[in-house]
C-alpha atoms as a printed R data frame, in Angstrom:
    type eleno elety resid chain resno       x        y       z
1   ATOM     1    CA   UNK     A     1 265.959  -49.028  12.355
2   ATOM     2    CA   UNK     A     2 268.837  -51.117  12.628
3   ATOM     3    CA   UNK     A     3 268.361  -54.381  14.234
4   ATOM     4    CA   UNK     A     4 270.543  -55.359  16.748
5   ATOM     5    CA   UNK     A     5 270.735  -59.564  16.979
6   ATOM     6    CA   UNK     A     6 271.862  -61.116  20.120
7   ATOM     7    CA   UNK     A     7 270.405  -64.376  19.283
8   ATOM     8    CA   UNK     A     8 272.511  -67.657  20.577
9   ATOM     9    CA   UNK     A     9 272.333  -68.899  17.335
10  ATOM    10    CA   UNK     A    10 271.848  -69.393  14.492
11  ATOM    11    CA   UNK     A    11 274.868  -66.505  15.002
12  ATOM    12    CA   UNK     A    12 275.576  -62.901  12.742
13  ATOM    13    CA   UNK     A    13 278.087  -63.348  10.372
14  ATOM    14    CA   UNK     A    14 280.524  -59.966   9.046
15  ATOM    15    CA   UNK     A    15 278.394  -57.968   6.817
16  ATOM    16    CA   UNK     A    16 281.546  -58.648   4.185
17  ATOM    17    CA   UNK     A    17 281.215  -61.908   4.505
18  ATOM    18    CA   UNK     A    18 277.340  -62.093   4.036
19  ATOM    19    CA   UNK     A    19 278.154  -60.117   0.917
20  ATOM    20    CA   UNK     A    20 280.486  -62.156  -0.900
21  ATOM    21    CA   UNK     A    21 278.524  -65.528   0.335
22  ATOM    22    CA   UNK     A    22 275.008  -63.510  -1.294
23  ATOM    23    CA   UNK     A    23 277.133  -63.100  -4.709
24  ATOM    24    CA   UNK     A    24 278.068  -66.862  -4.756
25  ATOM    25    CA   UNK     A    25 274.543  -67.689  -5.120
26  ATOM    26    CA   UNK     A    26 273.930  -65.864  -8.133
27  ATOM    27    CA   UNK     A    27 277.630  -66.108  -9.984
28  ATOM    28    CA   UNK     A    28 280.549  -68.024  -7.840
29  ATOM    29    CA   UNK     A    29 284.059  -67.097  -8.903
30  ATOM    30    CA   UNK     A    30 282.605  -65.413 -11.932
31  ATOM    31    CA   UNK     A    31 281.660  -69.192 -13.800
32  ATOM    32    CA   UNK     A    32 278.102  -67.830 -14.073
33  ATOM    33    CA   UNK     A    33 276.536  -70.600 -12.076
34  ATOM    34    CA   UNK     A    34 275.414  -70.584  -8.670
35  ATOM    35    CA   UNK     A    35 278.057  -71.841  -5.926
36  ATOM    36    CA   UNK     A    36 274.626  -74.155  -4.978
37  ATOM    37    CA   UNK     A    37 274.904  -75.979  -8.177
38  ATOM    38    CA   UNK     A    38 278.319  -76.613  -9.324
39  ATOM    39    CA   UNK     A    39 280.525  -80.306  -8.576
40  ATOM    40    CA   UNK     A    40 281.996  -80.875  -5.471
41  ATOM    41    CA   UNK     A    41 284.661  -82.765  -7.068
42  ATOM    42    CA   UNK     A    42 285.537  -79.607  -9.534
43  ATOM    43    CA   UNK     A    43 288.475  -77.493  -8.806
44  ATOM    44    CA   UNK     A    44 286.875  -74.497  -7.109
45  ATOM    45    CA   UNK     A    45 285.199  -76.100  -4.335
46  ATOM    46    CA   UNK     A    46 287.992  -78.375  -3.770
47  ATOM    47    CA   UNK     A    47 290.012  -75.250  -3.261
48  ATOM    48    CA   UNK     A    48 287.717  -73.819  -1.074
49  ATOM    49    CA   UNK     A    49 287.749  -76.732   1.145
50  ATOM    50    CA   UNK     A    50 291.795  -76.620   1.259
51  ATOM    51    CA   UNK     A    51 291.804  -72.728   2.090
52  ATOM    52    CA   UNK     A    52 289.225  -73.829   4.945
53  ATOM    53    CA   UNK     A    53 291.468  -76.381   5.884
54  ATOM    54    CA   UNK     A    54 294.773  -74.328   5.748
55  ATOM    55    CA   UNK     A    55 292.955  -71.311   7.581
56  ATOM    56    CA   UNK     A    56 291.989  -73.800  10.717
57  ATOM    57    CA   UNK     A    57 295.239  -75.314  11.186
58  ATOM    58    CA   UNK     A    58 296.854  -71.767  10.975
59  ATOM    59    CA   UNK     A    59 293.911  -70.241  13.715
60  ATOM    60    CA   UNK     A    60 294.507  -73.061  15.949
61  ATOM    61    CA   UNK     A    61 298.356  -73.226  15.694
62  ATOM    62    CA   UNK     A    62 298.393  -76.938  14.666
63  ATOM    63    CA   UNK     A    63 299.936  -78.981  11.870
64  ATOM    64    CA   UNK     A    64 300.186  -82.679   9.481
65  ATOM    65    CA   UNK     A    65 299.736  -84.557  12.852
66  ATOM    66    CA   UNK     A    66 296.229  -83.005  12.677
67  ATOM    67    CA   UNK     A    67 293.508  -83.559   9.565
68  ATOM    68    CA   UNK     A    68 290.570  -81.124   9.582
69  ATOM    69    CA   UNK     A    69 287.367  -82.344   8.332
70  ATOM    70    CA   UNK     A    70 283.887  -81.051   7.770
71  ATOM    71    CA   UNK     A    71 281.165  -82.995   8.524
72  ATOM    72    CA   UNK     A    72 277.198  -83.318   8.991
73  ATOM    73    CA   UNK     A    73 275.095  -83.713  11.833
74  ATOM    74    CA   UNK     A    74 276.095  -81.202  14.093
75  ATOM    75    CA   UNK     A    75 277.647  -80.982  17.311
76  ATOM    76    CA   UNK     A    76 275.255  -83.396  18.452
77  ATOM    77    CA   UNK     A    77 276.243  -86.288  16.040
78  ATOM    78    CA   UNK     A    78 279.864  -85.873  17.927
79  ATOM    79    CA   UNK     A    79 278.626  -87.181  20.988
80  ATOM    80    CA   UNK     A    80 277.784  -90.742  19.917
81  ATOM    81    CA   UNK     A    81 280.826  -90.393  17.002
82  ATOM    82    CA   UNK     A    82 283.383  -89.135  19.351
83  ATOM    83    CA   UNK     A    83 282.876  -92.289  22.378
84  ATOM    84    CA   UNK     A    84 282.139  -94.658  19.083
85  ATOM    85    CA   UNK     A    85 285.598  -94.097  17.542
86  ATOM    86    CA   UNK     A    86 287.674  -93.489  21.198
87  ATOM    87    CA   UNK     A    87 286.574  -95.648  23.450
88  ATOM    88    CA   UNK     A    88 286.437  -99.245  23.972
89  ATOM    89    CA   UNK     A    89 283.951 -101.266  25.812
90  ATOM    90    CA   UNK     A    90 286.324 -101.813  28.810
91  ATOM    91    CA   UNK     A    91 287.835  -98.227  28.900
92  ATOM    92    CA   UNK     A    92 286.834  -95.265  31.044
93  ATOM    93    CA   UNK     A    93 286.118  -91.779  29.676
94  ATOM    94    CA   UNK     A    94 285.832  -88.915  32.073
95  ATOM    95    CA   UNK     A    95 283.648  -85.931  31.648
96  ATOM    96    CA   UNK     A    96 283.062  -82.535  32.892
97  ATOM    97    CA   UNK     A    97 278.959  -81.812  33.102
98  ATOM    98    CA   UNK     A    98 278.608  -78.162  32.987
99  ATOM    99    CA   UNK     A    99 275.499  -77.351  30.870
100 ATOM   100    CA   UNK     A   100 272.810  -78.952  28.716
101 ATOM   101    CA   UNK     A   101 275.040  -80.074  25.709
102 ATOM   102    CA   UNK     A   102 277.518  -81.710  27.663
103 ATOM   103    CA   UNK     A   103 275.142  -83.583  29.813
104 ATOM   104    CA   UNK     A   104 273.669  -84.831  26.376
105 ATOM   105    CA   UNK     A   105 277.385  -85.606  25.207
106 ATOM   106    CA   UNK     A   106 277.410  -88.020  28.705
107 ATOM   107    CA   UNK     A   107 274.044  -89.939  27.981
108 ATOM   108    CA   UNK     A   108 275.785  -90.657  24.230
109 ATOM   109    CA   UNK     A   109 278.752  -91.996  25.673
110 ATOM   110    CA   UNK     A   110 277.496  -94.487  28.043
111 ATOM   111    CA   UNK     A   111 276.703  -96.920  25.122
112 ATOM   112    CA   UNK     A   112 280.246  -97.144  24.295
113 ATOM   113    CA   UNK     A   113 282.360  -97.613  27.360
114 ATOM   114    CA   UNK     A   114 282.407  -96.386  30.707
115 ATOM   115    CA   UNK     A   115 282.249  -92.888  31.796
116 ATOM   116    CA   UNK     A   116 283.439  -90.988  34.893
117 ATOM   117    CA   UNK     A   117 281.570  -87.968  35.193
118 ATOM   118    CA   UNK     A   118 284.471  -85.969  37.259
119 ATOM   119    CA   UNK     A   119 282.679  -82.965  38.004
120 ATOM   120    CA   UNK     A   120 279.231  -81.585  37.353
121 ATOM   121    CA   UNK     A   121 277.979  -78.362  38.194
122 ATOM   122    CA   UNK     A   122 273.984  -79.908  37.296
123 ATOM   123    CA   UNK     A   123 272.313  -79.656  40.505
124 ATOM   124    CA   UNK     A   124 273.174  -75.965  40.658
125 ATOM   125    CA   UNK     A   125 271.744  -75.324  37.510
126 ATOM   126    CA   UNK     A   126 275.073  -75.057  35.808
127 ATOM   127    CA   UNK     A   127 275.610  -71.900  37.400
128 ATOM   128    CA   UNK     A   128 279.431  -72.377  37.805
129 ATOM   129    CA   UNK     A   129 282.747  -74.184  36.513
130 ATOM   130    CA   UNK     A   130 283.580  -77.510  38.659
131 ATOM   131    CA   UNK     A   131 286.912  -76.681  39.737
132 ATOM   132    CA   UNK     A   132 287.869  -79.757  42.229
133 ATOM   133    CA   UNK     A   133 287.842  -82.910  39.921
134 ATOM   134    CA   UNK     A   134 290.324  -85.144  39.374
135 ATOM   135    CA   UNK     A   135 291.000  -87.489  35.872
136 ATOM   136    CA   UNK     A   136 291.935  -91.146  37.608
137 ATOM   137    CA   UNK     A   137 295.137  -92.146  35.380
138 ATOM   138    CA   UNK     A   138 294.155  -94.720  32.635
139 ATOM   139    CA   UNK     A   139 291.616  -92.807  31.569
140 ATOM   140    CA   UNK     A   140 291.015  -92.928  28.035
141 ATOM   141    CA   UNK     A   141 289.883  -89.439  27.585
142 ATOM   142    CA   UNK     A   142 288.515  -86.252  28.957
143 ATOM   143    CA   UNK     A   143 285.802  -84.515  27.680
144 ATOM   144    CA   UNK     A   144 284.505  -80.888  27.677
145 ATOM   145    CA   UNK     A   145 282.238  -78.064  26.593
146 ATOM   146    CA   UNK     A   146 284.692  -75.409  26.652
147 ATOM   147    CA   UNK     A   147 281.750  -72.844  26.635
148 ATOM   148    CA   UNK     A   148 278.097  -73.199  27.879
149 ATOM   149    CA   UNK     A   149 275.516  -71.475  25.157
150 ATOM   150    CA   UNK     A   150 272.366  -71.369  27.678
151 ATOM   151    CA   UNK     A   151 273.875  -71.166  31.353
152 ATOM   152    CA   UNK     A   152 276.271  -68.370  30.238
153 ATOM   153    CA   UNK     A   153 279.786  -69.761  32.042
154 ATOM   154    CA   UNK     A   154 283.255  -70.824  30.086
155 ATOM   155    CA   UNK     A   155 286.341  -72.169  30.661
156 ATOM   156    CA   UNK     A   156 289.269  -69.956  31.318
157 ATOM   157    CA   UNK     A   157 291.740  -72.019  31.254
158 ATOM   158    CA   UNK     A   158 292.782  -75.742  29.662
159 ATOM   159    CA   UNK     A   159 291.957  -78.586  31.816
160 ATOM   160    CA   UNK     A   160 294.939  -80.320  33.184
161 ATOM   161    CA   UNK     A   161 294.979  -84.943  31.869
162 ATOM   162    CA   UNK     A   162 296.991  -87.600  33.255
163 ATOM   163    CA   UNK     A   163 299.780  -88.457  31.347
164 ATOM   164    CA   UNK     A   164 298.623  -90.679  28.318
165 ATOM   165    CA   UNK     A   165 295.165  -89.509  28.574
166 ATOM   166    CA   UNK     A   166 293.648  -87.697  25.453
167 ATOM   167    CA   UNK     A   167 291.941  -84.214  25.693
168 ATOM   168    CA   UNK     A   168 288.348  -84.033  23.955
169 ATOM   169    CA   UNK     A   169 286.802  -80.622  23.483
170 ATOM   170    CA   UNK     A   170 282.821  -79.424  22.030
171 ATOM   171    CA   UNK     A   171 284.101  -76.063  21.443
172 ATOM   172    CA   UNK     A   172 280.797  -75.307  19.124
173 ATOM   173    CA   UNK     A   173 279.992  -71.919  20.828
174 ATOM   174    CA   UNK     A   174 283.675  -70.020  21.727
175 ATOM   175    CA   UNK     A   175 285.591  -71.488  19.073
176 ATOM   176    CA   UNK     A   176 288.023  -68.754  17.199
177 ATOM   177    CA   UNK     A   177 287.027  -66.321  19.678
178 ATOM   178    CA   UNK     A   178 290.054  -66.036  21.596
179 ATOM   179    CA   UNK     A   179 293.630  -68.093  21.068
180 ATOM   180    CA   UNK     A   180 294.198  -71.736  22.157
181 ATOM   181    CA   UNK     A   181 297.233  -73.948  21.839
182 ATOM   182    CA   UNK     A   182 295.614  -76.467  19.496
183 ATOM   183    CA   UNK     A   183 298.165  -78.844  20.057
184 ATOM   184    CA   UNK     A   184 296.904  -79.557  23.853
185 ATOM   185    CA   UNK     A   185 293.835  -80.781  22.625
186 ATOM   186    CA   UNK     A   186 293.910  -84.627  20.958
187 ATOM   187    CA   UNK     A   187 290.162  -84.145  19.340
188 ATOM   188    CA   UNK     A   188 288.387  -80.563  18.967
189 ATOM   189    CA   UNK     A   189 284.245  -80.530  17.613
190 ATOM   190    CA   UNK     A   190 282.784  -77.316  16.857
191 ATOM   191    CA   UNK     A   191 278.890  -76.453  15.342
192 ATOM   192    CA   UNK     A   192 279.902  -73.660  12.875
193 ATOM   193    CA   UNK     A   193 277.025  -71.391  13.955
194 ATOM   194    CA   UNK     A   194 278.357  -69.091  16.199
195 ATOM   195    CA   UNK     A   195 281.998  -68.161  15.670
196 ATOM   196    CA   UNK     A   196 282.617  -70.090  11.994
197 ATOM   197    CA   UNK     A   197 279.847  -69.583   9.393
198 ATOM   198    CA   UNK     A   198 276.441  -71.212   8.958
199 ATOM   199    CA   UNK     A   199 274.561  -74.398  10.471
200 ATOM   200    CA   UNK     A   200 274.725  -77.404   8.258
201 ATOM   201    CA   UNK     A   201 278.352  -77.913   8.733
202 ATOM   202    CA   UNK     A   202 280.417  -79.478  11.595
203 ATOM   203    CA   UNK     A   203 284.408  -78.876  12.284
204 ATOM   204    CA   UNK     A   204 286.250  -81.745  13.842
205 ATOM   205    CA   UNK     A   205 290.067  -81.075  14.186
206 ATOM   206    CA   UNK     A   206 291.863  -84.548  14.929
207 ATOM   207    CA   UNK     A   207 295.214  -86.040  15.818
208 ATOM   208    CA   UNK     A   208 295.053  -88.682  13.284
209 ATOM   209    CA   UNK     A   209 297.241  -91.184  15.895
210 ATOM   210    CA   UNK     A   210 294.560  -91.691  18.112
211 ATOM   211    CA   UNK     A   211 291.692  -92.885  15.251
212 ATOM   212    CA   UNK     A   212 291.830  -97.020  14.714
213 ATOM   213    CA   UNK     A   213 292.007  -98.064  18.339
214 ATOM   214    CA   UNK     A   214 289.219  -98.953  19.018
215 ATOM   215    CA   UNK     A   215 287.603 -102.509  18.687
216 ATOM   216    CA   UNK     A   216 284.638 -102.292  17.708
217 ATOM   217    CA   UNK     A   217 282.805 -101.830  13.600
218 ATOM   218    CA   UNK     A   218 282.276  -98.492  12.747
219 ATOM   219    CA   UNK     A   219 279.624  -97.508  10.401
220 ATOM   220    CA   UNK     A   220 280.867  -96.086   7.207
221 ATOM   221    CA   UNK     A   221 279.418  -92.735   7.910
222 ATOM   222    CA   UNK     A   222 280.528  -92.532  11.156
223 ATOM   223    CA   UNK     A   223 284.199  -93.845  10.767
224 ATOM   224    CA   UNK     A   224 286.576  -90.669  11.091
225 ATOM   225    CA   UNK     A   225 289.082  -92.673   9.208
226 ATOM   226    CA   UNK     A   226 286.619  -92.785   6.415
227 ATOM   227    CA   UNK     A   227 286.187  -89.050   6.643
228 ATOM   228    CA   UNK     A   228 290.696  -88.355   6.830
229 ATOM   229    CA   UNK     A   229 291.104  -90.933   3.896
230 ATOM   230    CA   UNK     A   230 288.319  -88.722   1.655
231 ATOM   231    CA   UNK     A   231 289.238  -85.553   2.535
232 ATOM   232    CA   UNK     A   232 285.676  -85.027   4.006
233 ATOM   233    CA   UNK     A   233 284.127  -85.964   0.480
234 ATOM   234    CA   UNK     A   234 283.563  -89.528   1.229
235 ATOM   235    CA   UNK     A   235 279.885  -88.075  -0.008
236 ATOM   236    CA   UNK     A   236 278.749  -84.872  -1.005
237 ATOM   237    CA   UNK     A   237 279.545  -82.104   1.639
238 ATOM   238    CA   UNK     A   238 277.524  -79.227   2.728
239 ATOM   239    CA   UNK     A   239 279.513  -76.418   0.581
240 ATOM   240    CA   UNK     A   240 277.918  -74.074   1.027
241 ATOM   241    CA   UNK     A   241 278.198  -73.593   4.650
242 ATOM   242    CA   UNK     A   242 281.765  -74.711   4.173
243 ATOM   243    CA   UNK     A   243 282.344  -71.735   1.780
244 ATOM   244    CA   UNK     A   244 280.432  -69.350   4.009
245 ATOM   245    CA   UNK     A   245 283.105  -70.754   7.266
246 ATOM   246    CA   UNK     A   246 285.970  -69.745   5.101
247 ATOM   247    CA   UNK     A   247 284.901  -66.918   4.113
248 ATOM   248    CA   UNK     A   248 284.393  -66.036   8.093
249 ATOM   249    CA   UNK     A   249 288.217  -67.814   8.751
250 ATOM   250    CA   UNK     A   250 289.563  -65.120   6.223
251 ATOM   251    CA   UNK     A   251 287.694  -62.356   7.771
252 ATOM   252    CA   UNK     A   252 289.040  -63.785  11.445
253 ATOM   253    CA   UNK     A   253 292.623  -63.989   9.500
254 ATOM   254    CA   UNK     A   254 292.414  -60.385   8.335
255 ATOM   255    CA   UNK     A   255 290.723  -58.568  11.626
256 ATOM   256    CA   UNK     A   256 294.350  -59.523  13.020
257 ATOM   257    CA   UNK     A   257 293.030  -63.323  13.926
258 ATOM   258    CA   UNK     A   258 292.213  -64.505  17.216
259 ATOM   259    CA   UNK     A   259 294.539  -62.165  19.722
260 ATOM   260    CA   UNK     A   260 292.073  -59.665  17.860
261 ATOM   261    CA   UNK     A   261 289.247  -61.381  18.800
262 ATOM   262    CA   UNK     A   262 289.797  -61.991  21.956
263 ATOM   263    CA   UNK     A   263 290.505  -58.270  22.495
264 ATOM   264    CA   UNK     A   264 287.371  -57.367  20.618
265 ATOM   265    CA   UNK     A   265 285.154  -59.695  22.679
266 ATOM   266    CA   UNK     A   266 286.357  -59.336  25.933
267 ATOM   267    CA   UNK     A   267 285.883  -55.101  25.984
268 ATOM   268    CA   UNK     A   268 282.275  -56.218  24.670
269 ATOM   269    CA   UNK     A   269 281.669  -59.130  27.238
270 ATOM   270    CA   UNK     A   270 283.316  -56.346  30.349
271 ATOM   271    CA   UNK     A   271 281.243  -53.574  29.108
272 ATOM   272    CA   UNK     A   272 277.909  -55.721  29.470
273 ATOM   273    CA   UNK     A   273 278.820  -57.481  33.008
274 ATOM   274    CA   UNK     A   274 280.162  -54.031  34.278
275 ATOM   275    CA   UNK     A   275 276.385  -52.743  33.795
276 ATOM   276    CA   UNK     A   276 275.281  -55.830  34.659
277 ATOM   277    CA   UNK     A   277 277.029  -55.645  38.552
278 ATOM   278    CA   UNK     A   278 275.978  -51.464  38.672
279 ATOM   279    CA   UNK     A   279 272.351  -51.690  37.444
280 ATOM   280    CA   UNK     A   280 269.414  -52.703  40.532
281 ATOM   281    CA   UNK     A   281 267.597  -54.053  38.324
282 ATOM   282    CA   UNK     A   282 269.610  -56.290  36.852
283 ATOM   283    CA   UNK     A   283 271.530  -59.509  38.494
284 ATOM   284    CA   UNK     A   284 273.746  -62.157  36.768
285 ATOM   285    CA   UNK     A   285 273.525  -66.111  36.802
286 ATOM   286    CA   UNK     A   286 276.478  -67.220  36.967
287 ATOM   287    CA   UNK     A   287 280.012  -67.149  38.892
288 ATOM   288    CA   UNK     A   288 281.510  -64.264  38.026
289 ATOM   289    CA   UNK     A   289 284.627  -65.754  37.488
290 ATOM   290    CA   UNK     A   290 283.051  -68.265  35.181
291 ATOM   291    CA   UNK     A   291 281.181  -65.920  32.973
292 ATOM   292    CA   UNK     A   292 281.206  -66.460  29.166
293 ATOM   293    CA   UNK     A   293 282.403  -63.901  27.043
294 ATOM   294    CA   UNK     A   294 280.334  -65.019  24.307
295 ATOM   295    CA   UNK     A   295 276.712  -65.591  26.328
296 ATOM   296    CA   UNK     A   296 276.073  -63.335  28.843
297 ATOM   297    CA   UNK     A   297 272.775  -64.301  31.476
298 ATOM   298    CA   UNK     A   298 271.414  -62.300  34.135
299 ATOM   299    CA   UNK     A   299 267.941  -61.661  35.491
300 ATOM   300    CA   UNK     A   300 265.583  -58.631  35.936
301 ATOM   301    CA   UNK     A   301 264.544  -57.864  39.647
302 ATOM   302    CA   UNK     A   302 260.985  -58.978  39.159
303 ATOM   303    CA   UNK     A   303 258.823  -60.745  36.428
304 ATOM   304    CA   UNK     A   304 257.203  -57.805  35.587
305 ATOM   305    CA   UNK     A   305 260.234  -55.607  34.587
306 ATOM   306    CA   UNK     A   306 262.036  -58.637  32.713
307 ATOM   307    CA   UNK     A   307 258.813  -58.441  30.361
308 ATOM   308    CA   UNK     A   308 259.168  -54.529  30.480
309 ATOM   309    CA   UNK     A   309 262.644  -54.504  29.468
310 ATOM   310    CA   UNK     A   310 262.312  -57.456  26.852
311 ATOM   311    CA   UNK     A   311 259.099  -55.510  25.294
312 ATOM   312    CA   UNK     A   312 261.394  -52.024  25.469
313 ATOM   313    CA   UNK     A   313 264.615  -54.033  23.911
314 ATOM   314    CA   UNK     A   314 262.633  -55.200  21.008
315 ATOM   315    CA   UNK     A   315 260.523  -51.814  20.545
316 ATOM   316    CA   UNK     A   316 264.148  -50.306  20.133
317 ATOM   317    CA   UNK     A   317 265.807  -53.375  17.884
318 ATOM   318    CA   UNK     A   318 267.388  -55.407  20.276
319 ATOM   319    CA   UNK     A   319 266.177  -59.191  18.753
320 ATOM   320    CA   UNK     A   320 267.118  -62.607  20.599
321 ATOM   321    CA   UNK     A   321 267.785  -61.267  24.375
322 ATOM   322    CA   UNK     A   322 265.192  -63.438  25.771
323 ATOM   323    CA   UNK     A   323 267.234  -66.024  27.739
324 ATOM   324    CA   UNK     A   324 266.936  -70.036  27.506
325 ATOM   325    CA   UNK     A   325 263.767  -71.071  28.959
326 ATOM   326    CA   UNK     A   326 266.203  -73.094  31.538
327 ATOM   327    CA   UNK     A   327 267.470  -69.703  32.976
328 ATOM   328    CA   UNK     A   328 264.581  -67.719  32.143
329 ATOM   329    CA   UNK     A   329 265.672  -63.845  32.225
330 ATOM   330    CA   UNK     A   330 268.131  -62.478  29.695
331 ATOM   331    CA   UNK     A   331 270.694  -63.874  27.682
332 ATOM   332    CA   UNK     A   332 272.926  -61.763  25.432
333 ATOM   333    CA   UNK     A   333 274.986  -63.589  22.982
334 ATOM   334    CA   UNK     A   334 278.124  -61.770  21.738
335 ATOM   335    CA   UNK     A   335 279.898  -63.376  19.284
336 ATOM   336    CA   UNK     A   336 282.917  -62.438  16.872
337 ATOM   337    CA   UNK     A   337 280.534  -60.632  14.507
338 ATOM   338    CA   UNK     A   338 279.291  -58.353  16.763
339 ATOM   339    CA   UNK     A   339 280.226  -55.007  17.083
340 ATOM   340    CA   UNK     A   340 280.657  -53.160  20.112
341 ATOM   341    CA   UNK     A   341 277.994  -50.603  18.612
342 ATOM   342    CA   UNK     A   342 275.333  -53.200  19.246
343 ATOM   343    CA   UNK     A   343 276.715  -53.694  22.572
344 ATOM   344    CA   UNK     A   344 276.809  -50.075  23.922
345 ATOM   345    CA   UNK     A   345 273.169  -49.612  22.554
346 ATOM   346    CA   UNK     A   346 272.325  -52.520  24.754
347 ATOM   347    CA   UNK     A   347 274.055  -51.075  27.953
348 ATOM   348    CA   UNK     A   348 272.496  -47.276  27.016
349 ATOM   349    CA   UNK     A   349 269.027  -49.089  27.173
350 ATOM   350    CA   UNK     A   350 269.585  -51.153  30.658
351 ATOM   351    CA   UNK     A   351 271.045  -47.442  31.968
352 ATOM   352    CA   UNK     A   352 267.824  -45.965  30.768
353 ATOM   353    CA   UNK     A   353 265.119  -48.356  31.497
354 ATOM   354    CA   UNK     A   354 262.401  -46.965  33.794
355 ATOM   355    CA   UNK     A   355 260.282  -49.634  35.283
């Protein structure tokens, strides 16, 4: 039976791609030894980490005014990091609180300077997009989650800054899904997970101009100009979740990049919500004109046919629908990997669901 994984993450990744990254563990580029063993300083995985590079500036449209670097720690580390190299004691940052991750980006960045939070969404459960904010000019930057992993809503659009103000995005959860101007954006973070390849690896993409403004020391490990100057080797890197990313970039590059997949994932994310709004017994969270393409919450009509359907889902295959215990319900994560196979076979078993 095939198993059909709409977990939020740890993500799937192309079956080609799990291929190729399972062969590298036994033999990489035919050296017989194990991509897990061999130099980070040899030739191979430097190229690797160049093609990575090279694939991420050409995905996000972006050029030398940018460096690319892959990090540890997560998306999470970026909150502290991000405030830490930006953001002096006497500036103001504004943010945008519209889920769990960016509320947890605002309690980092109080240590570092001030923060505005413009527009929050919280005490409606982060059930929609704050739409009527304003960014006071001076501001040093804005920050956002451009996509919302367990209250299901995204941004549709780019967020509008005052002149001179810097655009900060956690994109960890819709990044490469869909095309963005990379060049509006001053500072982009990014958890590979979802869209990009394993965890263990972070993507920052950064306008190099705006790093050494700041006032304040900068731990070593923590100092993106550290990081630039290095070429993200300032210590050993995780490689192989960086080799696993590119391998996932090239697939992106190859499926006819990100027009492709925003095509692909919005006839998946339509197809879901469009049962979603017919079904009874079925109701979503969110705005509709803030729902994610990529997560995908909604409710059953009662407790007892939410554990119904979640026993019948995984009885049939469907792993990973049960939604964030915040939301409760269902939450259907759909990202570039997934086919729209796994997504009709979803719908089929909401249409025939008897309670």
């Amino acid at each position: 039976m095939k198993i059909h994984n709409f977990s939020a993450g740890p993500a799937i990744l192309p079956k080609t791609v799990l291929e190729e990254a399972a062969q590298a563990v036994l033999d990489f580029n035919h050296r017989g030894l194990s991509i897990l063993e061999v130099s980070h300083r040899g030739k191979d995985i430097i190229a690797v980490v160049d093609e990575a590079e090279a694939l991420v500036k050409e995905l996000l449209g972006v050029g030398d005014e940018y460096e690319v670097l892959f990090l540890s720690g997560g998306a999470s580390t970026q909150f502290l990091t991000v405030p830490m190299n930006l953001l002096n004691d006497d500036e103001t940052a504004a943010y945008l609180n519209t889920g769990v991750w960016a509320d947890k980006a605002i309690e980092q960045a109080v240590f570092y300077g001030k923060v505005d939070v413009v527009g929050s969404s919280k005490e409606s459960n982060y059930t929609f997009i704050p739409k009527d904010y304003k960014v006071a000019p001076g501001t040093k930057y804005l920050h956002y989650t451009t996509n919302n992993t367990v209250y299901g809503t995204q941004f549709h659009h780019i967020p509008e800054v005052p002149e001179g103000t810097l655009l900060v995005a956690d994109m960890s959860s819709d990044i490469f899904s869909r095309p963005v101007d990379g060049n509006k954006f001053d500072f982009i973070y990014a958890g590979a997970q979802k869209n990009m390849g394993p965890a263990g690896v972070t993507l920052v993409v950064v306008r190099k101009s705006i790093l050494g403004t700041v006032k304040r020391h900068i731990p070593t490990m923590l100092d993106y100009r550290v990081h630039v100057k290095n070429d993200s080797m300032y210590n050993t890197p995780p490689v192989y979740p960086i080799y696993v990313s590119m391998l996932t970039l090239r697939w992106i590059k190859a499926m006819g990049g990100l027009a492709a997949m925003e095509r692909r994932n919005k006839e998946k994310a339509e197809m879901l919500y469009a049962e979603v709004d017919r079904n009874p017994i079925f109701k979503g969270t969110t705005a509709k004109e803030d729902r994610s393409w990529m997560n995908a919450t909604f409710l059953a009509d009662s407790p007892e046919n939410e554990a119904a359907f979640l026993a019948y889902c995984k009885a049939n295959g469907v792993d990973g629908l049960a939604g964030h215990r915040s939301v409760g319900g269902f939450r259907a994560s759909m990202y570039n990997a997934m086919g729209i196979d796994s997504v009709k076979f979803l719908v089929e078993l909401m249409q025939n669901f008897k309670p």
